[in-house]
DOVO-312823 format. One record per atom (N, C-alpha, C, O, CB): x, y, z. Coordinates in steps of 0.05 Angstrom, whole numbers, padded with zeros to 5 digits, always signed. Each point is the difference from the previous one (the first is absolute). Glycine has a CB too. Layout:
# DOVO-312823
XYZ...
//
This chain:
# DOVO-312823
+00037+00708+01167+00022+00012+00014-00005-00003+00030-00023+00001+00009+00033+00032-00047+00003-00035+00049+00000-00013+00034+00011+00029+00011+00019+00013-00009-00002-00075+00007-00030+00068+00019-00005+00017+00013+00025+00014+00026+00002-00014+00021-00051-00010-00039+00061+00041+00017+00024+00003+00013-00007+00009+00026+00001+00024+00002+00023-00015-00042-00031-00024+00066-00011+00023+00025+00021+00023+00008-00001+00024+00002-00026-00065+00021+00051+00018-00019+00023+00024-00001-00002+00023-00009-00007+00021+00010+00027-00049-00013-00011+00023-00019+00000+00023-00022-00018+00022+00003+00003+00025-00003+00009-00058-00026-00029+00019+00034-00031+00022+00003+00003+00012+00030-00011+00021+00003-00028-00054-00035+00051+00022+00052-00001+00015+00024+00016+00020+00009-00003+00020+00015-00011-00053-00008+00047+00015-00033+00017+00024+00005-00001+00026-00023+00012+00022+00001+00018-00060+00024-00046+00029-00042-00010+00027-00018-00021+00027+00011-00002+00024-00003+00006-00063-00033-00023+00014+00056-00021+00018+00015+00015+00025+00020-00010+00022+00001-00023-00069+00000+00067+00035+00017+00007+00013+00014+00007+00017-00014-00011+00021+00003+00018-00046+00026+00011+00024-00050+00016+00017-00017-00025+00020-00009+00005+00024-00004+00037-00063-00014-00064+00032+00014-00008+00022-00019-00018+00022+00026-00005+00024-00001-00002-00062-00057+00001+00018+00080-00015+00024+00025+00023+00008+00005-00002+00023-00010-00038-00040+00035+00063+00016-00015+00022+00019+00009+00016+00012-00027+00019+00016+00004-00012-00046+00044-00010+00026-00062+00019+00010-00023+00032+00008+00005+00011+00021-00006-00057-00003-00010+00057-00041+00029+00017-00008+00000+00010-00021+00010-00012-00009+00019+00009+00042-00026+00030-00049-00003+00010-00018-00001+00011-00010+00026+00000-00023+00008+00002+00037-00052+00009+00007+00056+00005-00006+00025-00016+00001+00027+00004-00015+00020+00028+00027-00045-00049+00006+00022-00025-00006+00018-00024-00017-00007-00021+00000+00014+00034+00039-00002-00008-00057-00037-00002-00022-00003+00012-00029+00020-00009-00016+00017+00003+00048-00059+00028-00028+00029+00019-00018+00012-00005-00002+00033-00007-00020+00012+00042+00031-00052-00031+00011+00050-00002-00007+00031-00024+00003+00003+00000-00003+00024+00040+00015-00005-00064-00007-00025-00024-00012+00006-00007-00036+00005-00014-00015+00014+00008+00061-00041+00024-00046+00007-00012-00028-00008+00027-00025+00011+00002-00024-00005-00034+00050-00047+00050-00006+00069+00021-00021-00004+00021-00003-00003+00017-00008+00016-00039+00003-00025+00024+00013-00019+00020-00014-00018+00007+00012-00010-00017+00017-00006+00009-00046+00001+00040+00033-00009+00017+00014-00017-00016+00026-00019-00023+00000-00008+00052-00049+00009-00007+00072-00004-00011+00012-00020+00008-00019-00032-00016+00003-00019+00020+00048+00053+00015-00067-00037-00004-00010-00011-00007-00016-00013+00002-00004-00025+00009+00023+00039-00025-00035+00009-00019-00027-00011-00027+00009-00008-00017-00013-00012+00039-00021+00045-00025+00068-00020-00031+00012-00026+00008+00008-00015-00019+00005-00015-00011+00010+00033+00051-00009-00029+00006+00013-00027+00012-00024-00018+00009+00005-00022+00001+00047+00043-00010-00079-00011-00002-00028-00020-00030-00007+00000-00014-00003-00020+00064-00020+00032-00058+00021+00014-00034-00008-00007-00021+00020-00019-00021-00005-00011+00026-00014+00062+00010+00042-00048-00017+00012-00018+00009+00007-00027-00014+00012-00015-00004+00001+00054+00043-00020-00046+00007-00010-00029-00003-00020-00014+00002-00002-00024+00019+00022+00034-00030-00046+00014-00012-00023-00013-00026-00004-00011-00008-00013-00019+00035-00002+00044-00043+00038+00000-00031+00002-00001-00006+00016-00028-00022-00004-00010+00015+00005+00068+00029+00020-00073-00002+00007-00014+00000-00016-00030-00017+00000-00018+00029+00030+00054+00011-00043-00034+00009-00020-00019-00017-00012-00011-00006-00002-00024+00037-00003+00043-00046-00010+00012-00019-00015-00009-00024+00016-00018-00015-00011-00016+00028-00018+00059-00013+00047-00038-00036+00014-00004+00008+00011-00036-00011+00000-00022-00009+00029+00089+00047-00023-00057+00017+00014-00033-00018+00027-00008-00011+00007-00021+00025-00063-00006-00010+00073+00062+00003+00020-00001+00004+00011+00016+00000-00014+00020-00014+00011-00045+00022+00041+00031+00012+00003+00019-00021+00011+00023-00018+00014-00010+00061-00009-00020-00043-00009+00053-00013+00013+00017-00003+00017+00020-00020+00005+00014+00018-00029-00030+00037+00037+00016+00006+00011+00008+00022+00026-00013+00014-00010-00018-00034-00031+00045+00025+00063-00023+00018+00014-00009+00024-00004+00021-00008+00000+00023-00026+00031-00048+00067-00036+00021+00012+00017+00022+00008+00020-00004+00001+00004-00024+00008-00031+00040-00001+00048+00000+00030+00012+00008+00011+00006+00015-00015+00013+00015+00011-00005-00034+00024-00008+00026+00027+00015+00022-00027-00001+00026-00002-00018+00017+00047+00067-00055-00065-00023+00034-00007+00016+00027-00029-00019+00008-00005-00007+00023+00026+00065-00036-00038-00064-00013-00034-00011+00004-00001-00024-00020+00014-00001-00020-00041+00051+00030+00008-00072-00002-00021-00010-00015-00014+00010+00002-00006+00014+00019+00013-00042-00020-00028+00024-00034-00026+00000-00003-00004-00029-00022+00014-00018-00008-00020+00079+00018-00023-00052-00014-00015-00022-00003-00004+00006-00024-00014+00019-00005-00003-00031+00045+00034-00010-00066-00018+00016-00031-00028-00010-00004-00008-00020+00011+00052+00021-00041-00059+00015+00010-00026-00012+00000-00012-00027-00003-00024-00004+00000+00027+00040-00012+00014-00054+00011-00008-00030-00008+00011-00012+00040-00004-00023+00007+00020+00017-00086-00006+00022+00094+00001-00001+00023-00014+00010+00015+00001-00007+00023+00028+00001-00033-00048+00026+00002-00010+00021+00012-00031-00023-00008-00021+00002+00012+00060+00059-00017-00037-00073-00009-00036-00018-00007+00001-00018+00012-00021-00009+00008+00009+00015-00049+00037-00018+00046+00015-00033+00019-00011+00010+00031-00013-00015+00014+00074-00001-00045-00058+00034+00036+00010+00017+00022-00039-00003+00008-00011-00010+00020+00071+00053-00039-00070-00033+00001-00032+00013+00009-00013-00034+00001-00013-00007+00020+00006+00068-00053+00011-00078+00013-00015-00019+00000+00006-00017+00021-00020-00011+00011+00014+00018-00053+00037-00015+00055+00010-00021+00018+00000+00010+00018+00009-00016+00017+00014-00007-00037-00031+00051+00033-00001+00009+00026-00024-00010+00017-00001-00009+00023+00025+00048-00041-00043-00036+00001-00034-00004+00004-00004-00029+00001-00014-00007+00019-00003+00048-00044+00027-00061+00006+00008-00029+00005+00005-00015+00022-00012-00019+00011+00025+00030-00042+00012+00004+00034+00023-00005+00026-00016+00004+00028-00003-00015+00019+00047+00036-00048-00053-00001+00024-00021+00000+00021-00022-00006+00018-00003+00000+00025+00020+00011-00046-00033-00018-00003-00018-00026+00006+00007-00024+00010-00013-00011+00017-00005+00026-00046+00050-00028+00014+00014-00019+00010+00002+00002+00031-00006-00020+00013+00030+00018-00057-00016+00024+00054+00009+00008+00025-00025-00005+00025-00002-00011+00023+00036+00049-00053-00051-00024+00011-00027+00000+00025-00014-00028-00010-00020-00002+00015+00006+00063-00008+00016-00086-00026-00010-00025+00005+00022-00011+00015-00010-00017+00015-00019+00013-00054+00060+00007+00041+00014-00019+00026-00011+00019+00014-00024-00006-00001+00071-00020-00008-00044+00046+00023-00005+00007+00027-00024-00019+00013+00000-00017+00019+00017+00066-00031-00044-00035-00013-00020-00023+00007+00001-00032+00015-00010-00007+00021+00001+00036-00059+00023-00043+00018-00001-00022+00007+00016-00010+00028-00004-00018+00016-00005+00017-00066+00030+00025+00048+00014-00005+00029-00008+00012+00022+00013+00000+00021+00021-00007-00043-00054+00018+00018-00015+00011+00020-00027-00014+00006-00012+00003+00021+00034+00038-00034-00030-00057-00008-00013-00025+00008+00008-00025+00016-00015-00010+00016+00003+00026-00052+00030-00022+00032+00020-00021+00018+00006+00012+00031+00005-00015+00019+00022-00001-00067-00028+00035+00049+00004+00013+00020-00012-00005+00024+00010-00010+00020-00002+00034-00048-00030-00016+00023-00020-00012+00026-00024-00024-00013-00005+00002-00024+00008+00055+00053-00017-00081-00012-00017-00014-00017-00025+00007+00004-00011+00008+00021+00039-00040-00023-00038+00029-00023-00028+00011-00009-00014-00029-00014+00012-00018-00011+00006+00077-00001-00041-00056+00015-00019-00020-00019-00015-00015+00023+00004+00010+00022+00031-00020-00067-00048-00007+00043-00016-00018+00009+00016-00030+00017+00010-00020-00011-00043+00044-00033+00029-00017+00075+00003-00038+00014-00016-00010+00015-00011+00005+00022+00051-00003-00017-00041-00019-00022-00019-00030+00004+00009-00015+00021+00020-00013-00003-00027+00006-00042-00009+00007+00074+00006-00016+00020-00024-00022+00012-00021+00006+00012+00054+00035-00005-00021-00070-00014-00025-00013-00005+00016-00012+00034+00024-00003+00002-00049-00009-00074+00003+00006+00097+00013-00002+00026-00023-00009+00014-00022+00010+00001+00059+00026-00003-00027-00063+00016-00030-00001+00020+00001+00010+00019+00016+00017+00007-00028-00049-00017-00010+00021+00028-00018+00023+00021+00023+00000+00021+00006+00019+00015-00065-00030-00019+00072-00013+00003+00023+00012+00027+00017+00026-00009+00002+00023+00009+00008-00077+00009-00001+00042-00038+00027+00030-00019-00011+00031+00005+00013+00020+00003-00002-00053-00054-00049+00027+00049-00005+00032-00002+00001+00012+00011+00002+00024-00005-00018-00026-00011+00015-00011+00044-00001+00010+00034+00026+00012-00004+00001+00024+00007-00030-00063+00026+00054+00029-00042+00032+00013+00013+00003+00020-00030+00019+00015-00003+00012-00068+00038-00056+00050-00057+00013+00026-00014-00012+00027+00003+00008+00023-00002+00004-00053-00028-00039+00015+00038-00022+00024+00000+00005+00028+00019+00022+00001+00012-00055-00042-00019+00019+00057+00008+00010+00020+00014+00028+00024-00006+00002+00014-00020-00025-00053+00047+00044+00036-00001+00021+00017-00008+00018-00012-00022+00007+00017-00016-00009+00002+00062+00012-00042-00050+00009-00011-00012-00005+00007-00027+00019+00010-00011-00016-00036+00046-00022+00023-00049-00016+00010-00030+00002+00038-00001+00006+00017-00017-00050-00066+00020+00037+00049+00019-00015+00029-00002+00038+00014-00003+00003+00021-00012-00069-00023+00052+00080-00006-00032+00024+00014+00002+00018-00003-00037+00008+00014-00018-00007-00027+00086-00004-00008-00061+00009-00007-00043-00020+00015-00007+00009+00023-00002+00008-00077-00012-00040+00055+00008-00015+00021-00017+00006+00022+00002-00011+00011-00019-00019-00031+00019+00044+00041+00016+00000+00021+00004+00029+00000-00004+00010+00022-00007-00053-00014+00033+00057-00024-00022+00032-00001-00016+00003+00001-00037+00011+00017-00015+00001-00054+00061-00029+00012-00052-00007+00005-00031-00024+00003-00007-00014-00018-00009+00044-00004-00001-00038+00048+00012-00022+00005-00005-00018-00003-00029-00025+00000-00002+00045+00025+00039+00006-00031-00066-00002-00004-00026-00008-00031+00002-00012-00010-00019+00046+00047-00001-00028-00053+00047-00009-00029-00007-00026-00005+00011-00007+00009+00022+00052-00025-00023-00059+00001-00016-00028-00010+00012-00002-00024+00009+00010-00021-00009-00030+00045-00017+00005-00021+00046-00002-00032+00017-00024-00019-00008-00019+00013-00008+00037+00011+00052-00020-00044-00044-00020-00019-00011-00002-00024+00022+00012-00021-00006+00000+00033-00048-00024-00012+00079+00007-00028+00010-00031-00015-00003-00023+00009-00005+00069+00006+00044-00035-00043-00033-00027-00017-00004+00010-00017+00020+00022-00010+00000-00040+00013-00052-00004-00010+00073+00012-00017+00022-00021-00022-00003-00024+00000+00000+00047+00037+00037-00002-00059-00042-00017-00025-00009+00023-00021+00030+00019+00003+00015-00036+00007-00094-00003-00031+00073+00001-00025+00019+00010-00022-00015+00006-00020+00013-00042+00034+00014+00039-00014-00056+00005-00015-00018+00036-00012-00003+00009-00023-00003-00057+00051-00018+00058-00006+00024+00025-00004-00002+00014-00027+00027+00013-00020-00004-00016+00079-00021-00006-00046+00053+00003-00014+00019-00001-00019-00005+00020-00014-00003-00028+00036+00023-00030-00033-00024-00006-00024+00000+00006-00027-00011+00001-00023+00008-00022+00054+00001+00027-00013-00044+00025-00014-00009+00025-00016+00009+00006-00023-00006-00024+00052-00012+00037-00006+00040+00014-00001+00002-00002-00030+00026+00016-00018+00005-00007+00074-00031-00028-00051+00033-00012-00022+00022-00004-00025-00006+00009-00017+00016-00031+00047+00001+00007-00040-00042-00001-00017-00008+00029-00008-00017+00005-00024+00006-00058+00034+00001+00067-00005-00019+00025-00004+00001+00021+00000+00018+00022-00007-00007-00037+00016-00023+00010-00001+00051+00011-00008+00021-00002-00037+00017+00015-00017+00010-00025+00077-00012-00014-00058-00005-00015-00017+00004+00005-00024-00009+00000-00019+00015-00024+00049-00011+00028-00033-00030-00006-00017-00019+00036-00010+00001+00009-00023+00002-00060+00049-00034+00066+00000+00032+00031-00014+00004+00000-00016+00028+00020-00014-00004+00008+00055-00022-00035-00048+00048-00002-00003+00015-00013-00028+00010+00000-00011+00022+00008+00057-00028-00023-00056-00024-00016-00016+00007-00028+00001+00014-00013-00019+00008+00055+00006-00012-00048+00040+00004-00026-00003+00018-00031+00007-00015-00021-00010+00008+00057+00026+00032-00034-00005-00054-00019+00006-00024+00000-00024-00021+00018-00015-00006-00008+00067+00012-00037-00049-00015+00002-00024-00036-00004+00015-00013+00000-00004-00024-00018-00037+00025
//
Protein backbone atom coordinates (compact mmCIF):
# COMPACT_ATOMS: atom_id res chain seq x y z
CA UNK A 1 0.00 0.00 0.00
CA UNK A 2 1.57 3.37 -0.97
CA UNK A 3 1.64 5.61 1.51
CA UNK A 4 -0.74 8.76 1.64
CA UNK A 5 1.52 11.99 2.94
CA UNK A 6 -1.50 13.94 2.47
CA UNK A 7 -3.74 12.07 4.13
CA UNK A 8 -1.46 11.64 6.95
CA UNK A 9 -0.86 15.42 7.35
CA UNK A 10 -4.28 16.31 6.99
CA UNK A 11 -5.31 13.62 9.61
CA UNK A 12 -2.31 14.79 11.83
CA UNK A 13 -4.05 18.44 11.72
CA UNK A 14 -7.46 17.11 12.28
CA UNK A 15 -6.63 14.97 15.09
CA UNK A 16 -4.09 17.84 17.11
CA UNK A 17 -6.89 20.45 16.73
CA UNK A 18 -9.85 18.26 16.80
CA UNK A 19 -11.47 19.99 14.41
CA UNK A 20 -12.24 20.26 10.91
CA UNK A 21 -12.14 23.67 10.51
CA UNK A 22 -9.17 24.63 12.38
CA UNK A 23 -7.85 22.14 10.37
CA UNK A 24 -8.70 23.57 7.20
CA UNK A 25 -7.35 27.00 7.84
CA UNK A 26 -4.30 25.77 9.32
CA UNK A 27 -3.42 24.10 6.49
CA UNK A 28 -5.03 26.15 3.86
CA UNK A 29 -7.63 24.64 2.47
CA UNK A 30 -11.33 24.09 2.52
CA UNK A 31 -13.29 22.65 5.34
CA UNK A 32 -14.24 20.57 2.83
CA UNK A 33 -11.40 19.20 1.09
CA UNK A 34 -10.51 17.67 4.95
CA UNK A 35 -13.57 16.15 5.38
CA UNK A 36 -12.94 14.30 1.62
CA UNK A 37 -9.25 13.71 2.52
CA UNK A 38 -10.16 12.24 5.46
CA UNK A 39 -12.90 10.03 4.10
CA UNK A 40 -10.59 8.78 1.56
CA UNK A 41 -7.78 8.27 4.16
CA UNK A 42 -10.46 6.31 5.83
CA UNK A 43 -11.69 4.30 2.92
CA UNK A 44 -8.52 3.47 2.20
CA UNK A 45 -7.47 2.03 5.71
CA UNK A 46 -11.41 0.61 5.89
CA UNK A 47 -11.79 2.20 9.00
CA UNK A 48 -12.98 5.03 10.79
CA UNK A 49 -10.70 7.44 12.43
CA UNK A 50 -12.51 9.82 13.39
CA UNK A 51 -15.99 10.42 15.11
CA UNK A 52 -18.13 13.52 13.90
CA UNK A 53 -20.70 15.79 15.21
CA UNK A 54 -22.58 19.04 14.82
CA UNK A 55 -20.19 20.68 17.85
CA UNK A 56 -16.53 18.22 18.08
CA UNK A 57 -14.30 15.71 16.53
CA UNK A 58 -12.65 13.00 18.21
CA UNK A 59 -10.46 10.40 17.41
CA UNK A 60 -11.94 6.62 17.53
CA UNK A 61 -9.48 4.21 18.85
CA UNK A 62 -8.05 2.88 15.57
CA UNK A 63 -7.41 6.88 15.23
CA UNK A 64 -6.33 7.47 18.46
CA UNK A 65 -3.22 4.44 17.60
CA UNK A 66 -2.80 6.21 13.84
CA UNK A 67 -2.63 9.33 15.80
CA UNK A 68 0.24 7.96 18.53
CA UNK A 69 2.25 6.04 15.97
CA UNK A 70 2.40 8.82 12.83
CA UNK A 71 2.94 11.69 15.15
CA UNK A 72 6.40 10.36 16.39
CA UNK A 73 7.16 9.28 12.62
CA UNK A 74 6.19 12.49 11.19
CA UNK A 75 8.46 13.88 13.32
CA UNK A 76 11.54 12.50 12.83
CA UNK A 77 10.65 13.19 9.11
CA UNK A 78 10.55 16.83 10.14
CA UNK A 79 13.81 17.05 12.08
CA UNK A 80 15.82 14.82 9.14
CA UNK A 81 14.56 17.75 6.39
CA UNK A 82 15.29 20.47 8.71
CA UNK A 83 18.62 18.68 9.13
CA UNK A 84 19.51 18.35 5.77
CA UNK A 85 18.43 21.86 4.99
CA UNK A 86 20.24 23.14 7.50
CA UNK A 87 23.15 21.41 6.12
CA UNK A 88 23.02 23.14 2.77
CA UNK A 89 22.82 26.12 4.52
CA UNK A 90 26.09 27.09 5.37
CA UNK A 91 29.34 24.91 3.86
CA UNK A 92 30.97 22.51 5.95
CA UNK A 93 33.57 19.67 5.17
CA UNK A 94 37.03 19.74 3.95
CA UNK A 95 38.96 22.28 0.90
CA UNK A 96 41.64 21.16 -0.83
CA UNK A 97 43.76 24.05 -2.15
CA UNK A 98 46.61 22.72 -4.16
CA UNK A 99 48.49 26.56 -5.22
CA UNK A 100 51.97 27.61 -5.90
CA UNK A 101 54.30 29.76 -4.02
CA UNK A 102 53.17 32.85 -5.93
CA UNK A 103 49.12 32.05 -5.15
CA UNK A 104 50.13 31.63 -1.39
CA UNK A 105 51.49 35.01 -0.96
CA UNK A 106 47.82 36.69 -2.20
CA UNK A 107 45.94 33.96 -0.06
CA UNK A 108 47.87 33.68 2.91
CA UNK A 109 47.20 35.85 5.71
CA UNK A 110 43.81 38.03 5.82
CA UNK A 111 42.47 36.55 2.94
CA UNK A 112 42.36 32.73 4.50
CA UNK A 113 42.17 33.82 7.90
CA UNK A 114 38.81 35.75 7.09
CA UNK A 115 36.95 32.58 5.15
CA UNK A 116 37.95 30.49 8.11
CA UNK A 117 36.25 32.46 10.49
CA UNK A 118 33.24 32.95 8.01
CA UNK A 119 32.96 28.99 7.69
CA UNK A 120 34.23 27.90 10.43
CA UNK A 121 32.54 24.03 9.70
CA UNK A 122 34.99 24.14 6.60
CA UNK A 123 38.53 22.88 6.80
CA UNK A 124 41.32 24.14 4.89
CA UNK A 125 44.01 21.84 3.35
CA UNK A 126 46.52 23.82 1.19
CA UNK A 127 49.64 22.34 -0.40
CA UNK A 128 51.82 24.85 -2.24
CA UNK A 129 53.58 23.08 -4.90
CA UNK A 130 55.69 24.47 -8.00
CA UNK A 131 54.48 21.62 -10.05
CA UNK A 132 51.44 22.91 -11.41
CA UNK A 133 53.19 26.16 -12.83
CA UNK A 134 55.96 24.44 -14.19
CA UNK A 135 53.84 22.38 -16.06
CA UNK A 136 52.03 25.01 -17.12
CA UNK A 137 55.49 26.46 -18.47
CA UNK A 138 56.58 23.82 -20.33
CA UNK A 139 53.36 23.71 -22.21
CA UNK A 140 53.49 26.93 -22.80
CA UNK A 141 56.56 26.34 -24.20
CA UNK A 142 56.18 23.50 -26.21
CA UNK A 143 52.96 25.27 -28.01
CA UNK A 144 55.20 27.83 -28.97
CA UNK A 145 57.82 25.89 -30.37
CA UNK A 146 60.39 26.49 -27.87
CA UNK A 147 60.75 23.44 -25.69
CA UNK A 148 61.36 19.53 -27.13
Amino acid sequence: MAVDLTGISVFLAVAEMRSFRAAAQHLGVTRPAVSQTIRRLEDRLGVALVQRTTRSVSLTEAGEQLFQRVATAIAEVGLALNATADRDSAPSGLLRLAVSSIAERFISGPLLADFADAYPAVQIDVTVTDEESISWRRAMMQGCGLAR
